[in-house]
mmJSON file of the N, C-alpha and C atoms, coordinates in Angstrom:
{"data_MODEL":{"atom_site":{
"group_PDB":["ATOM","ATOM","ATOM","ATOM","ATOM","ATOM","ATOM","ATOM","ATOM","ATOM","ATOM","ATOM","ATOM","ATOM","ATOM","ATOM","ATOM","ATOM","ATOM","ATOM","ATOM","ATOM","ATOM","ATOM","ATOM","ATOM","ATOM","ATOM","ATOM","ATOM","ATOM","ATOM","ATOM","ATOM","ATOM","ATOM","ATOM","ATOM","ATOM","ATOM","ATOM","ATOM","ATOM","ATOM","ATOM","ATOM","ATOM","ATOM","ATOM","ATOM","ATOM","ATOM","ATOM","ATOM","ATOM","ATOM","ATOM","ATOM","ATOM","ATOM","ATOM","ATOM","ATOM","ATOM","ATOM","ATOM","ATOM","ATOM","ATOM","ATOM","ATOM","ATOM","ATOM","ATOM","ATOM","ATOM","ATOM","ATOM","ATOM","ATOM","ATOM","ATOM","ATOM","ATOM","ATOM","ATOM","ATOM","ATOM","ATOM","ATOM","ATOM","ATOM","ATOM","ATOM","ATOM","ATOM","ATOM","ATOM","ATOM","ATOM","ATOM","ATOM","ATOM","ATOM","ATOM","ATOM","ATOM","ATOM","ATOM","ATOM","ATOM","ATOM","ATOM","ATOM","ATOM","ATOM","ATOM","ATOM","ATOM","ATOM","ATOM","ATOM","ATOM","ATOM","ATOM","ATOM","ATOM","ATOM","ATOM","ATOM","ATOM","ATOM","ATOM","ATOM","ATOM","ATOM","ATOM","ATOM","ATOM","ATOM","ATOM","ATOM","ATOM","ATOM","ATOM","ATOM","ATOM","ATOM","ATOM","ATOM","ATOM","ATOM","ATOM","ATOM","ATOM","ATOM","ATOM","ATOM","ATOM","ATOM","ATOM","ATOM","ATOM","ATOM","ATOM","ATOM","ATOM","ATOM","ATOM","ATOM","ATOM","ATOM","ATOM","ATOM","ATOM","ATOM","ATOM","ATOM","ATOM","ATOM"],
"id":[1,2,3,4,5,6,7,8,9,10,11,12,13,14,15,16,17,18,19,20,21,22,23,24,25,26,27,28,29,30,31,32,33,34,35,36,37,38,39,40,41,42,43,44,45,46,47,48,49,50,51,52,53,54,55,56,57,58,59,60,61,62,63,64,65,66,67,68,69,70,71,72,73,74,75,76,77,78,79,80,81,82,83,84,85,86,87,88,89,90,91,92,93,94,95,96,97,98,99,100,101,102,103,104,105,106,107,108,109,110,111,112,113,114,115,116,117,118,119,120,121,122,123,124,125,126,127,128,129,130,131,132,133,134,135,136,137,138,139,140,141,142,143,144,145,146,147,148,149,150,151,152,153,154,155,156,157,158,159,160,161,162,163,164,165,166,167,168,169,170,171,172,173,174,175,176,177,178,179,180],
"type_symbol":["N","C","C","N","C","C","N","C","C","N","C","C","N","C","C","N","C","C","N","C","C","N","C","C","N","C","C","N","C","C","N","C","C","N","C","C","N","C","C","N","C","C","N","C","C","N","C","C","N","C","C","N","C","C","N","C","C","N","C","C","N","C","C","N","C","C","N","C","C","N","C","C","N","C","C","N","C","C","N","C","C","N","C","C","N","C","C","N","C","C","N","C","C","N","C","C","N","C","C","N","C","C","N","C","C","N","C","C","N","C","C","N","C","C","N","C","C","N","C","C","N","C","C","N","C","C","N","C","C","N","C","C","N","C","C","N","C","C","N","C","C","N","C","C","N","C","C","N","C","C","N","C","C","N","C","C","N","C","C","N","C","C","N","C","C","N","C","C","N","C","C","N","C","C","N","C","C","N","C","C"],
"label_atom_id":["N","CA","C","N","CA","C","N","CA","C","N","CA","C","N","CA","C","N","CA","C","N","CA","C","N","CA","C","N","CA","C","N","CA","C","N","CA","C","N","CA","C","N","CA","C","N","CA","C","N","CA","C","N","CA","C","N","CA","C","N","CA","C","N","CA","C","N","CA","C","N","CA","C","N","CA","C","N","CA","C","N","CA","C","N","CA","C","N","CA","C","N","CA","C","N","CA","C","N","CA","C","N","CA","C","N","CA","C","N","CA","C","N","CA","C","N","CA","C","N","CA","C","N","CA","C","N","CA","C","N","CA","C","N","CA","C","N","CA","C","N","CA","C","N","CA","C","N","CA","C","N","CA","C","N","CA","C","N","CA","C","N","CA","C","N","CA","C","N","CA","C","N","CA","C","N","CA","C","N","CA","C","N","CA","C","N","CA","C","N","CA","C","N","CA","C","N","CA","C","N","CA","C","N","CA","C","N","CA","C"],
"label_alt_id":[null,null,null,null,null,null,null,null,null,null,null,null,null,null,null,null,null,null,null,null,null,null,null,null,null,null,null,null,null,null,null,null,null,null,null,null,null,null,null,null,null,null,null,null,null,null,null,null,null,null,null,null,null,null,null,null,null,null,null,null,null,null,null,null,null,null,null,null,null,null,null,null,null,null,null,null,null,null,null,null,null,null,null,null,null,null,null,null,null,null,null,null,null,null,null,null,null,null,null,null,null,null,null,null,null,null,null,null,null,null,null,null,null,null,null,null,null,null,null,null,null,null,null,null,null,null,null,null,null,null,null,null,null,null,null,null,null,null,null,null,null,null,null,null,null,null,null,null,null,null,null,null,null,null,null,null,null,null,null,null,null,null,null,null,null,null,null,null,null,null,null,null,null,null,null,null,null,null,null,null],
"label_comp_id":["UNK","UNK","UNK","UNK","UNK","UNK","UNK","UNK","UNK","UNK","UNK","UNK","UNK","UNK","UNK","UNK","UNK","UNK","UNK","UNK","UNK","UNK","UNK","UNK","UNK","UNK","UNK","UNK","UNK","UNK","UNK","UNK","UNK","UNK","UNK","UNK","UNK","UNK","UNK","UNK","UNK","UNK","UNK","UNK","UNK","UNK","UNK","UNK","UNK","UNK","UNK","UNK","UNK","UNK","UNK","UNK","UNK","UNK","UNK","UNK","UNK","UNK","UNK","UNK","UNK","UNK","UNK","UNK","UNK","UNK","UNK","UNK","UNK","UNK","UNK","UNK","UNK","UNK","UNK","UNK","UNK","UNK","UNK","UNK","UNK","UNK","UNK","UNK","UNK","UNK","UNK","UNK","UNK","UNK","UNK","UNK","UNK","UNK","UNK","UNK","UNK","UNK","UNK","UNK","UNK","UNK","UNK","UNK","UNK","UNK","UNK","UNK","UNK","UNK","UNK","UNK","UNK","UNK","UNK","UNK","UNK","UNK","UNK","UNK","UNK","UNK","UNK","UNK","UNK","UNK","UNK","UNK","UNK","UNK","UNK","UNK","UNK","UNK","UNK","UNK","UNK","UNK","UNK","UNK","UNK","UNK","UNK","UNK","UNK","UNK","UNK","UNK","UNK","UNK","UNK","UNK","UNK","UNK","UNK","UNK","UNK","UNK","UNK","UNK","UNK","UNK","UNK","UNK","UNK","UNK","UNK","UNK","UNK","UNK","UNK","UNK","UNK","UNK","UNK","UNK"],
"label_asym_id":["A","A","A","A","A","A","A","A","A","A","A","A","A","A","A","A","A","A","A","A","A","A","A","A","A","A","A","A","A","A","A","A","A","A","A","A","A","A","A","A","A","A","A","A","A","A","A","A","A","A","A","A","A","A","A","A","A","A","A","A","A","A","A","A","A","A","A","A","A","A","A","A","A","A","A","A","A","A","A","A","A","A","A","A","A","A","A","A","A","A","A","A","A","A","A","A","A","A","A","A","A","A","A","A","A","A","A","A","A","A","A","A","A","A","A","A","A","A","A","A","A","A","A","A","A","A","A","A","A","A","A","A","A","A","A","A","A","A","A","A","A","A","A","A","A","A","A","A","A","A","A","A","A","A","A","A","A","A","A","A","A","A","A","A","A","A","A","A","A","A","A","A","A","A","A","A","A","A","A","A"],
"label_entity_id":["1","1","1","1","1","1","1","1","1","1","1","1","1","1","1","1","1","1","1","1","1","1","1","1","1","1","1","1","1","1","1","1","1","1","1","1","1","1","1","1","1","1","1","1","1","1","1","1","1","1","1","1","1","1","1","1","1","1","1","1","1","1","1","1","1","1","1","1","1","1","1","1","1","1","1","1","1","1","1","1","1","1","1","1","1","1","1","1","1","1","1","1","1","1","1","1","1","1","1","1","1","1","1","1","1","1","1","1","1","1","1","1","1","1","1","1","1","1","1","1","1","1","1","1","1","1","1","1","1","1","1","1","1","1","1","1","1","1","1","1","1","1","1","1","1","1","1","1","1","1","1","1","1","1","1","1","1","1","1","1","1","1","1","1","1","1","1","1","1","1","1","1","1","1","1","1","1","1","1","1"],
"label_seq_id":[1,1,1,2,2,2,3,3,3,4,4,4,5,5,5,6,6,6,7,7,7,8,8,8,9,9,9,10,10,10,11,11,11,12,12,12,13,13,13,14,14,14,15,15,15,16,16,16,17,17,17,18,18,18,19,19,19,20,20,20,21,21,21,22,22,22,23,23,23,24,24,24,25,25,25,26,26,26,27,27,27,28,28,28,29,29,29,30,30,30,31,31,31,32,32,32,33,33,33,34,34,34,35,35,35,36,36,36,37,37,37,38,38,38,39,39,39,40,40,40,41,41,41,42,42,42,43,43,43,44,44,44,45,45,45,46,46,46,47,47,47,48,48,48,49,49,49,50,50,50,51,51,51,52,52,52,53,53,53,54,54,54,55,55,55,56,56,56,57,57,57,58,58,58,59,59,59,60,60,60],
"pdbx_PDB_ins_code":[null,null,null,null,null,null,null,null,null,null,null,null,null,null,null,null,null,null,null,null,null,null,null,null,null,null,null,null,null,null,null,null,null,null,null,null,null,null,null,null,null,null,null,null,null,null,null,null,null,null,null,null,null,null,null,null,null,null,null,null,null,null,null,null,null,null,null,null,null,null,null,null,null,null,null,null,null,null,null,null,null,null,null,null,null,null,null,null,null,null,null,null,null,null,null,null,null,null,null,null,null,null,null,null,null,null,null,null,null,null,null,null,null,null,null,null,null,null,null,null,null,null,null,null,null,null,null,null,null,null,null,null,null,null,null,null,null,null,null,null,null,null,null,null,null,null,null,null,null,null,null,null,null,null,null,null,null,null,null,null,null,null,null,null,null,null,null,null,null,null,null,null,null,null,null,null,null,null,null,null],
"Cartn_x":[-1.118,-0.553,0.791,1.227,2.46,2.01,2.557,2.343,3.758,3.907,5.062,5.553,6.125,6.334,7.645,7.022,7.754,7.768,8.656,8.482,8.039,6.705,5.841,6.229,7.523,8.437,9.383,9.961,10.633,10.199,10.158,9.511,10.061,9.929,9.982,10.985,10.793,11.392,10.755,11.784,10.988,10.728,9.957,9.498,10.571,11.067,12.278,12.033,11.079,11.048,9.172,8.92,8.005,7.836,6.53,5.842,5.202,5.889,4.692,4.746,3.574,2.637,1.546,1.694,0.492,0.521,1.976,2.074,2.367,2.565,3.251,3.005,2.072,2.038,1.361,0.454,-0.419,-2.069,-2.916,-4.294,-4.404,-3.731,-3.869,-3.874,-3.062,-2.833,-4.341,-5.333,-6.687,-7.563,-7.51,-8.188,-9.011,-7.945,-8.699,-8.992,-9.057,-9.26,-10.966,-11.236,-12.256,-12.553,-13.683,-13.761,-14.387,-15.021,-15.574,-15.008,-13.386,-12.903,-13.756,-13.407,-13.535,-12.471,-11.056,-9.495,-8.736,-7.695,-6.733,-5.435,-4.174,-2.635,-2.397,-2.091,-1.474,0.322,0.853,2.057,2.041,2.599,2.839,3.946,4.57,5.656,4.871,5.277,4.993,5.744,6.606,7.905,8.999,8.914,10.245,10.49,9.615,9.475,8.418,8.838,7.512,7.117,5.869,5.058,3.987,3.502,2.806,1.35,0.359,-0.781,-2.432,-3.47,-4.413,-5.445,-6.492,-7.092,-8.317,-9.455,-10.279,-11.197,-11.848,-12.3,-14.142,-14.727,-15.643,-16.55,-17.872,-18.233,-18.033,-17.873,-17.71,-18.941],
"Cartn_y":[9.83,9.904,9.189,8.524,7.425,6.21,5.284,4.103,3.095,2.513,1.703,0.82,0.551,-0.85,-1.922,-2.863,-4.067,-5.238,-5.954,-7.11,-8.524,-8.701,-10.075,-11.215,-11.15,-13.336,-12.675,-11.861,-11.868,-11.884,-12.556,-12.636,-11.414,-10.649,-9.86,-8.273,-8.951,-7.503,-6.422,-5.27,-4.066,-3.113,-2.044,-1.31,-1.19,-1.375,-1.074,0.245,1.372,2.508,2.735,4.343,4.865,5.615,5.623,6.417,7.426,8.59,9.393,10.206,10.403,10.99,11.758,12.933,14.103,14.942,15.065,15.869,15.875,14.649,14.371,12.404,12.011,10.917,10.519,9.721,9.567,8.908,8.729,8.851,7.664,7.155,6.268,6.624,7.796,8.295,8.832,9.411,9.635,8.957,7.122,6.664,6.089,5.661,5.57,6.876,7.881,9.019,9.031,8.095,8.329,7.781,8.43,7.852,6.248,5.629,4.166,4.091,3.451,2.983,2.147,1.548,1.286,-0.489,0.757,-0.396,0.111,-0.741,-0.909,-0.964,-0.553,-1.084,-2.176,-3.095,-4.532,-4.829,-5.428,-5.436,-6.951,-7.069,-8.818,-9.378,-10.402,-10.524,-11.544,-10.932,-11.49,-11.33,-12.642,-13.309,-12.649,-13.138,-12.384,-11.539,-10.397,-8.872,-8.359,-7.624,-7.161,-6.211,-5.995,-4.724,-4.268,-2.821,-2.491,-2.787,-2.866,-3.052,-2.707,-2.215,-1.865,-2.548,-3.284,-4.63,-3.731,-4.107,-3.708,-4.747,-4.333,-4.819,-4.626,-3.828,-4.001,-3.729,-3.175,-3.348,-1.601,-1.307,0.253,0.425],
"Cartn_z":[4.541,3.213,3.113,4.155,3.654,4.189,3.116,2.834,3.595,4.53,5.482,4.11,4.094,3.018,3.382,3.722,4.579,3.831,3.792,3.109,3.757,3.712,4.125,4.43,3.208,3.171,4.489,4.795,5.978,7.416,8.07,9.261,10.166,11.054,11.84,11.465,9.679,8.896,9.511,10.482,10.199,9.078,8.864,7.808,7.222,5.41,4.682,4.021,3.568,3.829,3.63,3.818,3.371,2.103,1.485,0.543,0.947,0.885,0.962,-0.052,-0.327,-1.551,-1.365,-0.127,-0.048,-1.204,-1.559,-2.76,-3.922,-4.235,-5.346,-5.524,-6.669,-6.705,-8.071,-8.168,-9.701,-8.799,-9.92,-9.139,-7.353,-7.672,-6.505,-5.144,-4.956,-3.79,-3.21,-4.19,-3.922,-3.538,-3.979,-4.103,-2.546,-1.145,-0.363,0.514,-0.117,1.003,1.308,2.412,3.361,4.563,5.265,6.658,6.765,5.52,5.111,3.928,4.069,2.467,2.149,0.604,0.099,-0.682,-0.117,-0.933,0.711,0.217,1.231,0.466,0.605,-0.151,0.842,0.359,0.54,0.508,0.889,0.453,-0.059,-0.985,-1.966,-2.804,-2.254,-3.147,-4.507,-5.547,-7.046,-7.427,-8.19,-8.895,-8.185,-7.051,-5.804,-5.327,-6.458,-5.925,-5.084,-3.902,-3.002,-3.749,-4.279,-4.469,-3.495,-3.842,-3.038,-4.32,-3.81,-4.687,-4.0,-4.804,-4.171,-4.152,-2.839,-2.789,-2.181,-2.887,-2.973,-1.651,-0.549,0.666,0.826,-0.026,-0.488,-1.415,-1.639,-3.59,-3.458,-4.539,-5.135,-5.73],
"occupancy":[1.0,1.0,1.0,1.0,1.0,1.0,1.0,1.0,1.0,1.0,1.0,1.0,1.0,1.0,1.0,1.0,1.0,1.0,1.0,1.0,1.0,1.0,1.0,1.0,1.0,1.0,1.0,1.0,1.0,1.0,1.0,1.0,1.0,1.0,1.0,1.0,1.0,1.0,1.0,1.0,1.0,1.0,1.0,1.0,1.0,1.0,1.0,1.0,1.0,1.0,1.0,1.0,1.0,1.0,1.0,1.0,1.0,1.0,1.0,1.0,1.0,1.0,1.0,1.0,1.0,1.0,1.0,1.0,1.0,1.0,1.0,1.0,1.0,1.0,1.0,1.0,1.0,1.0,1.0,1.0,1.0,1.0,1.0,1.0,1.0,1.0,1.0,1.0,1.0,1.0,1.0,1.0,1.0,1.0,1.0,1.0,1.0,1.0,1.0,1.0,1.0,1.0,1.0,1.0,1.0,1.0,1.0,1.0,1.0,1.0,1.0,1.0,1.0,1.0,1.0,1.0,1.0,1.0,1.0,1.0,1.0,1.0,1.0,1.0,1.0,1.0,1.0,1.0,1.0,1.0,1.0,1.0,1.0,1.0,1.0,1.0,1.0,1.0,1.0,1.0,1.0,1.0,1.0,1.0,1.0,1.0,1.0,1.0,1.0,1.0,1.0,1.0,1.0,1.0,1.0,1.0,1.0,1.0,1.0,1.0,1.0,1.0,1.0,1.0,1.0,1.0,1.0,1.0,1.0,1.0,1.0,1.0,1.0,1.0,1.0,1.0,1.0,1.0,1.0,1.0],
"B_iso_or_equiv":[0.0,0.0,0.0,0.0,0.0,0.0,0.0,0.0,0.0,0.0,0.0,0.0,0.0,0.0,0.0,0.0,0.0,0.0,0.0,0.0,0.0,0.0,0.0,0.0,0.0,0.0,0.0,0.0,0.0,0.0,0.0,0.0,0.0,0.0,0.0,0.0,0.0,0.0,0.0,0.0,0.0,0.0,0.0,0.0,0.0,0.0,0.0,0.0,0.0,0.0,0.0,0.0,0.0,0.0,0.0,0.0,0.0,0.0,0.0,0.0,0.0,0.0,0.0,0.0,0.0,0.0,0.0,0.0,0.0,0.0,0.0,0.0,0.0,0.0,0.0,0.0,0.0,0.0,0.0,0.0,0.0,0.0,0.0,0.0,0.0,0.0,0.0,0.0,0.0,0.0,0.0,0.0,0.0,0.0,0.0,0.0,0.0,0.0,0.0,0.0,0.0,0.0,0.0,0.0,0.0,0.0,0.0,0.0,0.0,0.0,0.0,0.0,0.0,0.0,0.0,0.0,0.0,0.0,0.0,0.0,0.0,0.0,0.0,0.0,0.0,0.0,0.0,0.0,0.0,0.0,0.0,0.0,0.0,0.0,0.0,0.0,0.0,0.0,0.0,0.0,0.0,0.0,0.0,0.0,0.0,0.0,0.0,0.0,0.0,0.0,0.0,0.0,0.0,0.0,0.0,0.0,0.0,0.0,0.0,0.0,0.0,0.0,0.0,0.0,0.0,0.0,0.0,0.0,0.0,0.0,0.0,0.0,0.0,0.0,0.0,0.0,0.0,0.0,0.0,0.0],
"pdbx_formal_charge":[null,null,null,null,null,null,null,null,null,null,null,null,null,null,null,null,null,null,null,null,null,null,null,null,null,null,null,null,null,null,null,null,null,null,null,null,null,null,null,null,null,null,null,null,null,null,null,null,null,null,null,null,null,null,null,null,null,null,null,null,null,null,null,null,null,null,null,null,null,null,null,null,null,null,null,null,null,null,null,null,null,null,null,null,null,null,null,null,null,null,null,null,null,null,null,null,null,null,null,null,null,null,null,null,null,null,null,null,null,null,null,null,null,null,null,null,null,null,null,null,null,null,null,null,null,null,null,null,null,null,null,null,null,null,null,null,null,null,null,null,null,null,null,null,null,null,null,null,null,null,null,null,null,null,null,null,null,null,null,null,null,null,null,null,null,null,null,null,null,null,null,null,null,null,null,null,null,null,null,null],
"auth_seq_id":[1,1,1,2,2,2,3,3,3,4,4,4,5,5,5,6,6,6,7,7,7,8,8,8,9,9,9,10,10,10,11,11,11,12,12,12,13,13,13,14,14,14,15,15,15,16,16,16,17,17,17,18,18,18,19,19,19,20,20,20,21,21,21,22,22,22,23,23,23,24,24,24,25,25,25,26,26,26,27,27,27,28,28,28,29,29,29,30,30,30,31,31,31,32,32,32,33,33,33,34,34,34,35,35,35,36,36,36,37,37,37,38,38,38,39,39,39,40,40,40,41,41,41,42,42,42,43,43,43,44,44,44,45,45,45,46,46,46,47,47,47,48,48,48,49,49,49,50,50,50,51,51,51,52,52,52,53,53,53,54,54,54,55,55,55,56,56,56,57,57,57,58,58,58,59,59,59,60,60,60],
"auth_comp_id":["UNK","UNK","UNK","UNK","UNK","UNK","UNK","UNK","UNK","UNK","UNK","UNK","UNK","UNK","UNK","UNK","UNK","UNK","UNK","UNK","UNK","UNK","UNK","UNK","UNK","UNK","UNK","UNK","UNK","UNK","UNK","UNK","UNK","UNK","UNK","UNK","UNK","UNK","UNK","UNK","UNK","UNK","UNK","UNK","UNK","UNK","UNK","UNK","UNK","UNK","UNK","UNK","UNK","UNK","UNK","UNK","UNK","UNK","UNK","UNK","UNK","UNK","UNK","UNK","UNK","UNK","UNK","UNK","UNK","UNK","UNK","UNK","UNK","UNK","UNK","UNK","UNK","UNK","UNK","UNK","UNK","UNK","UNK","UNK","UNK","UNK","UNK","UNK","UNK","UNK","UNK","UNK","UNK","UNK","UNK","UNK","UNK","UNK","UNK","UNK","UNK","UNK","UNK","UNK","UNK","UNK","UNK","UNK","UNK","UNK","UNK","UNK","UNK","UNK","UNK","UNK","UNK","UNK","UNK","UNK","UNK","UNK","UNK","UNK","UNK","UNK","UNK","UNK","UNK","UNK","UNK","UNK","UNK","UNK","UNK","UNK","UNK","UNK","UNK","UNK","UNK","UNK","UNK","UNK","UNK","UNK","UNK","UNK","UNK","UNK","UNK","UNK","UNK","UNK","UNK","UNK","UNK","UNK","UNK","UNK","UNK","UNK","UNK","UNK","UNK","UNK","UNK","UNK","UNK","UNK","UNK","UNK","UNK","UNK","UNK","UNK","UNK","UNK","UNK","UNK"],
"auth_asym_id":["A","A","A","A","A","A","A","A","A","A","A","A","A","A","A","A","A","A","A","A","A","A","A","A","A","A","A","A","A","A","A","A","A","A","A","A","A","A","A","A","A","A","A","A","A","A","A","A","A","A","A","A","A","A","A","A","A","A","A","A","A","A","A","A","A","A","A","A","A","A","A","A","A","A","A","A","A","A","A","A","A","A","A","A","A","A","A","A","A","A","A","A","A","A","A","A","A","A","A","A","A","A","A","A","A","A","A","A","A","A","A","A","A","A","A","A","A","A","A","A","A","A","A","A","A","A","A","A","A","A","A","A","A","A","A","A","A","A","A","A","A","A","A","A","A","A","A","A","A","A","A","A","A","A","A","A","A","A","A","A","A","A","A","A","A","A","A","A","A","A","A","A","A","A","A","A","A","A","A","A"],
"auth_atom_id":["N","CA","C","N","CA","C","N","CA","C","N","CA","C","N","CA","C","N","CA","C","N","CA","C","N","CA","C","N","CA","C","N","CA","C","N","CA","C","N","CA","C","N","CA","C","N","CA","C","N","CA","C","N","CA","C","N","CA","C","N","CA","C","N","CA","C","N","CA","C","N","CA","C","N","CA","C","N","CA","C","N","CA","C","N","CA","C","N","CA","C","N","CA","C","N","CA","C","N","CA","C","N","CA","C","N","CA","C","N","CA","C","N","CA","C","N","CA","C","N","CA","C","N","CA","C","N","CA","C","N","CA","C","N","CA","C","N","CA","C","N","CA","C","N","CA","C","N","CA","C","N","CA","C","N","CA","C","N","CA","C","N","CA","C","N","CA","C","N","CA","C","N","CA","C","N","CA","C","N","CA","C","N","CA","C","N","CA","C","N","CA","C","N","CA","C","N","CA","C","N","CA","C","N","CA","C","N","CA","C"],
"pdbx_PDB_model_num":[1,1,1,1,1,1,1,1,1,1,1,1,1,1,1,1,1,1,1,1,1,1,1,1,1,1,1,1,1,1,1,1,1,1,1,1,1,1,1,1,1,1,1,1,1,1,1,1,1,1,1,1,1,1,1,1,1,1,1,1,1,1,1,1,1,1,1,1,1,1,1,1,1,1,1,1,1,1,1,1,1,1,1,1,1,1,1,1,1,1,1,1,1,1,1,1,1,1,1,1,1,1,1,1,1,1,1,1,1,1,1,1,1,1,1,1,1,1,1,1,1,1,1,1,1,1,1,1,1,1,1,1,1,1,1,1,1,1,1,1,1,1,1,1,1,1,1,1,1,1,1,1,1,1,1,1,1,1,1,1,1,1,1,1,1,1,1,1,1,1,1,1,1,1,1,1,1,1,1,1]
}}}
């Protein structure tokens, strides 16, 4: 239930913090709970900003 979140354009950046969300989050935090996901969180910088975002790895 936590999510590392590192920023990608920096090369050998370590982790800049965690998410965690066992208890407190909005539907997303549900979404890969299984033993054969489905999605994965990604980390991506879009227009300079790293976000975290959810990438779907195979069909639903």
């Amino acid at each position: 239930m936590v999510l590392d979140f590192y920023r990608p354009d920096i090369i050998n950046e370590p982790v800049i913090c965690q998410v965690y969300c066992e208890k407190k989050g909005n539907w997303v935090r549900l979404v890969n709970h299984s033993c054969k996901p489905c999605a994965r969180f990604v980390i991506k910088v879009v227009s300079g900003k790293a976000r975290a975002m959810l990438q779907v790895i195979r069909d639903i």
